[in-house]
TIRO-2110 file (N, C-alpha, C; in Angstrom, 1 decimal):
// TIRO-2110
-56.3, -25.1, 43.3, N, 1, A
-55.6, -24.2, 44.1, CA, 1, A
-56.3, -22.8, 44.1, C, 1, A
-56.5, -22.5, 45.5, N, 2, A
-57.3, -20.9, 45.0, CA, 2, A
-56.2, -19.7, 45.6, C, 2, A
-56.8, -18.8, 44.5, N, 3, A
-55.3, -17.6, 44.3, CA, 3, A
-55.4, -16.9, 45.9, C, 3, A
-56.3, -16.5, 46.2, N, 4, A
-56.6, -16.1, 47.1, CA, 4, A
-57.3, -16.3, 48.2, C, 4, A
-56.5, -17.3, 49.2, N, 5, A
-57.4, -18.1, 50.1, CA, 5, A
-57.6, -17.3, 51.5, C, 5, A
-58.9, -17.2, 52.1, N, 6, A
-59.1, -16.6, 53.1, CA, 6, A
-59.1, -17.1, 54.1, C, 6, A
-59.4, -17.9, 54.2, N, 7, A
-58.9, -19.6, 55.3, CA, 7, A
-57.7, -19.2, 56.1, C, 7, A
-57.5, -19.4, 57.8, N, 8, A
-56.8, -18.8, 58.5, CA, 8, A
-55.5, -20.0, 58.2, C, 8, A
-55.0, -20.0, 59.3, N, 9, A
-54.0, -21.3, 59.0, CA, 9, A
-54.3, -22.7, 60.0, C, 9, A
-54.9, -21.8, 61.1, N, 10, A
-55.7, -22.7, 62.2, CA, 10, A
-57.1, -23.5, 61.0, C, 10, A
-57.4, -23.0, 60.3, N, 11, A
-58.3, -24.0, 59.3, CA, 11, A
-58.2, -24.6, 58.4, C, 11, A
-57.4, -24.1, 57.9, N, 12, A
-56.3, -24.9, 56.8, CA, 12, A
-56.0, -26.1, 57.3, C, 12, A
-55.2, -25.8, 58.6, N, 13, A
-54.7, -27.7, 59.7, CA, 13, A
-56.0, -28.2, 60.3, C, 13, A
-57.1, -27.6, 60.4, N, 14, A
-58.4, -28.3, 61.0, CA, 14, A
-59.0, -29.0, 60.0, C, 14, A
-59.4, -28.9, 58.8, N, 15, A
-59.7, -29.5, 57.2, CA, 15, A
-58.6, -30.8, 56.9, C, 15, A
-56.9, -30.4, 57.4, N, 16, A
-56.8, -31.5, 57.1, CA, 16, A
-56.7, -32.7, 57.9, C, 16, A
-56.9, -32.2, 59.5, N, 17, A
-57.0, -33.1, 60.4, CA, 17, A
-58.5, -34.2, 60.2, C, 17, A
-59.2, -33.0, 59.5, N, 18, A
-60.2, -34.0, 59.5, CA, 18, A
-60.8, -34.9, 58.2, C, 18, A
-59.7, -34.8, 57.2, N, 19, A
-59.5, -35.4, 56.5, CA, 19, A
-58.6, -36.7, 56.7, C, 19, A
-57.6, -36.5, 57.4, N, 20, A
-56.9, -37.5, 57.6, CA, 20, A
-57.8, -39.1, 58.7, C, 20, A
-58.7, -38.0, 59.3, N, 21, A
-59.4, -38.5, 60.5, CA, 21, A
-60.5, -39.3, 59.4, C, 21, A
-61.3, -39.0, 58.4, N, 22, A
-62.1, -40.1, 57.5, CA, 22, A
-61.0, -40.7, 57.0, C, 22, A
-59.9, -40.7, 56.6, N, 23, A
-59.1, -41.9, 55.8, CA, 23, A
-59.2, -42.8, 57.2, C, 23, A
-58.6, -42.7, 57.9, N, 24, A
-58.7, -43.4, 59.5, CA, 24, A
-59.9, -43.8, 59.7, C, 24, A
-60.7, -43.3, 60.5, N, 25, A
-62.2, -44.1, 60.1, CA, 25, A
-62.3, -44.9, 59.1, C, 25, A
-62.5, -44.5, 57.9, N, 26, A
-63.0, -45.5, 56.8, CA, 26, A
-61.9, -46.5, 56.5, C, 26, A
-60.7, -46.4, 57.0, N, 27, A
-59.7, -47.8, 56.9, CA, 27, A
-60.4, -48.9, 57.7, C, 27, A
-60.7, -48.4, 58.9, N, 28, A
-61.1, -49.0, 60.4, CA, 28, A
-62.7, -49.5, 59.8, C, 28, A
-63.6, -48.8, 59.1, N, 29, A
-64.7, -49.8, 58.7, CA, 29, A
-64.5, -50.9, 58.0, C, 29, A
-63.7, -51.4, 56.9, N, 30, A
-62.8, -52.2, 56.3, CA, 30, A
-62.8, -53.6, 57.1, C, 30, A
-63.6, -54.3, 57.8, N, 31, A
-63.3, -55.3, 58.3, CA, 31, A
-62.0, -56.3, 57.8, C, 31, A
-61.0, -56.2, 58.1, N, 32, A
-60.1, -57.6, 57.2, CA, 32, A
-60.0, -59.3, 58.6, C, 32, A
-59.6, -60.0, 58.2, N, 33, A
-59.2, -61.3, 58.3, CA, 33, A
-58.0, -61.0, 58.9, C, 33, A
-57.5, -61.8, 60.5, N, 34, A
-56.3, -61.5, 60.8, CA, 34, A
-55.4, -63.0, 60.1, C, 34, A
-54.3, -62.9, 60.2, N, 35, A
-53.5, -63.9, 59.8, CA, 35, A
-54.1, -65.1, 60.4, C, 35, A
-53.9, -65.0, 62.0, N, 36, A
-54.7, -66.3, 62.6, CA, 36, A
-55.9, -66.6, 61.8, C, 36, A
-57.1, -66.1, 61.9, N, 37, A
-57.7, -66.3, 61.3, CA, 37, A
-58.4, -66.6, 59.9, C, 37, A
-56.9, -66.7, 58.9, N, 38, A
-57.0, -67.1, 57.8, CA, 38, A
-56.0, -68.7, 57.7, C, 38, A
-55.3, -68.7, 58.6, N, 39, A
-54.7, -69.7, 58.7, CA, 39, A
-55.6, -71.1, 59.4, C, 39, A
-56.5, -70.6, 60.6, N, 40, A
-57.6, -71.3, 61.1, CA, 40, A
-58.3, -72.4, 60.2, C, 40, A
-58.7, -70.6, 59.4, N, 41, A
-59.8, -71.1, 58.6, CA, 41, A
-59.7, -72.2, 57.7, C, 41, A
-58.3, -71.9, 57.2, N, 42, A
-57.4, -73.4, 56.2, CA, 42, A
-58.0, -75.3, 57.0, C, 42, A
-57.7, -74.8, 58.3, N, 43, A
-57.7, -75.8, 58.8, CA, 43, A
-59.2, -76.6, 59.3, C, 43, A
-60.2, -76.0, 59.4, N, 44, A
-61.7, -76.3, 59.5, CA, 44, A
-62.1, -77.1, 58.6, C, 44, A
-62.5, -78.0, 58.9, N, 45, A
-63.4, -79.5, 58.2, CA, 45, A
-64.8, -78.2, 56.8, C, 45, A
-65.0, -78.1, 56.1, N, 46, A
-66.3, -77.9, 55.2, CA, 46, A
-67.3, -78.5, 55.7, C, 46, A
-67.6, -79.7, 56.5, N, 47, A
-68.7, -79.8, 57.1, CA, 47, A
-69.5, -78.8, 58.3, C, 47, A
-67.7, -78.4, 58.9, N, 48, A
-68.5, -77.8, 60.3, CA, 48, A
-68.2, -76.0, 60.0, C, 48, A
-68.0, -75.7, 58.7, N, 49, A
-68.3, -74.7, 58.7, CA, 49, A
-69.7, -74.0, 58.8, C, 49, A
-69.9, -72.6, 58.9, N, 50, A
-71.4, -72.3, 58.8, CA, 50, A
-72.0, -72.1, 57.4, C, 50, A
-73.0, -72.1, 57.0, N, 51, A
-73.6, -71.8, 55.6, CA, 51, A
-74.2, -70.6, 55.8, C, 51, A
END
């Protein structure tokens, strides 16, 4: 915490907009598996999968 912050308040909410904005991005690079497509995948023969 700094005792004496010079930071307006318009920067203070810009800093954390754009902090919240990399949690967001970097969630969103996170490729995951949708349900369908884990349930799919249950069902695929091992032969005709890809290697």
């Amino acid at each position: 915490m700094r005792l004496f912050d010079k930071r307006t308040p318009f920067q203070k909410e810009w800093e954390k907009l754009e902090a919240q904005e990399q949690k967001f991005l970097q969630k969103r690079l996170e490729k995951k598996d949708s349900i369908l497509n884990q349930k799919l995948e249950e069902k695929i023969p091992p032969k005709f999968k890809k290697k």
